[in-house]
N, C-alpha and C positions, 0 to 999 in steps of 0.2 A: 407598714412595711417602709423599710429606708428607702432614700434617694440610689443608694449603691445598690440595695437587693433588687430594686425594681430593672435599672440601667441590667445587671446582671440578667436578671428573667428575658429583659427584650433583646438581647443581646443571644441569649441561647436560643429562641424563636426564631432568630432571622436566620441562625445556624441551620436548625432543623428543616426549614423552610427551604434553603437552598440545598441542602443535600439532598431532599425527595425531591426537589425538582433535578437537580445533576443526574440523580437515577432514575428520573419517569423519563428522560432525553436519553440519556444512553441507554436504555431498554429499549427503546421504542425505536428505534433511529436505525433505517435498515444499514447494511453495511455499505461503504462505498462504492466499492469492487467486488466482482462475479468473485466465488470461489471456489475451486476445483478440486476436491479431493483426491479421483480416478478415475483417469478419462481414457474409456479404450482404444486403442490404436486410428479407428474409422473415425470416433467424435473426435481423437485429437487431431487430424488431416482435416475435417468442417471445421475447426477451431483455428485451423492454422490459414484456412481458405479465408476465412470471413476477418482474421485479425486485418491480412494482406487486400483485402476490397477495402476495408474501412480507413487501413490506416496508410496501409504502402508501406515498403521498408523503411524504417525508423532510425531516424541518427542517435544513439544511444545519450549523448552528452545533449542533445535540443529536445529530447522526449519530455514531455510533459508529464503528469503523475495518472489523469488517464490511460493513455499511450503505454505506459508502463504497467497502470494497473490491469488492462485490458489483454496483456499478454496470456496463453493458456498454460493453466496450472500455478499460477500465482495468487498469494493471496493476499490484503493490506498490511500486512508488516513485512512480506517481502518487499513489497513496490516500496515502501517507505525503505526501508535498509538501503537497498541500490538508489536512490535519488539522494540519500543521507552520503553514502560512500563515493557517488558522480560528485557532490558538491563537496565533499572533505577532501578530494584531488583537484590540485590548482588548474592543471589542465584536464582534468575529466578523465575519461576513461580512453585509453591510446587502439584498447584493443578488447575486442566483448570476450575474450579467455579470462582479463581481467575481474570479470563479475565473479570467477569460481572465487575471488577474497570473499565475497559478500555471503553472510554465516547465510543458509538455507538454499545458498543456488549449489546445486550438484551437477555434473559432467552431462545427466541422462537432460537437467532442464536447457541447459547450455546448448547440446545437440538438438533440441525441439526447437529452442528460438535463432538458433544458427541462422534460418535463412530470412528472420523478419528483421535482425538489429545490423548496424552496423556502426560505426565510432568512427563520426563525421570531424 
């Protein structure tokens, strides 16, 4: 075997090698953030109780990506959108109606987290 076929062969192994390890991590690797499918009316009032012990109301533009992701009814690529869209406005967000830009936040999520965020 040549200098080039072998360089080639080791070359495809170290390929192989890091993709089943890329995929034995991202299988295995639970999710960041809780996430909420359908939470009826009673869990989502304990959801809103226990954000508000943990966290207090939240300056939308100083919120952390916990803080965000911890919100009820969200899930990691929401919390990521809105931290993506706080930080692509030079002054952040002036006013949390603002979030209805962010694709996935709807008017029903807006009225749940009404009384945890505000835009400090």
């Amino acid at each position: 075997m040549g200098e080039q076929a072998k360089t080639a062969a080791l070359w495809g192994l170290v390929t192989v090698v890091m993709l089943v390890t890329c995929w034995i991590v991202f299988v295995t690797t639970p999710p960041i953030f809780p996430s909420y499918v359908s939470v009826p009316a009673a869990e989502a009032q304990t959801d809103l109780e226990e954000y508000l012990e943990r966290f207090g109301k939240v300056d939308l533009n100083h919120a952390t990506i916990q803080e965000i992701g911890a919100l009820p009814q969200i899930d990691d690529d929401l919390a990521m959108r809105i931290m993506m869209e706080r930080d692509r406005r030079p002054q952040g967000f002036t006013a949390t109606e603002e979030l209805l830009t962010v694709d996935g936040v709807t008017k029903e999520l807006l009225d749940l987290w009404k009384n945890l965020l505000y835009c400090g």
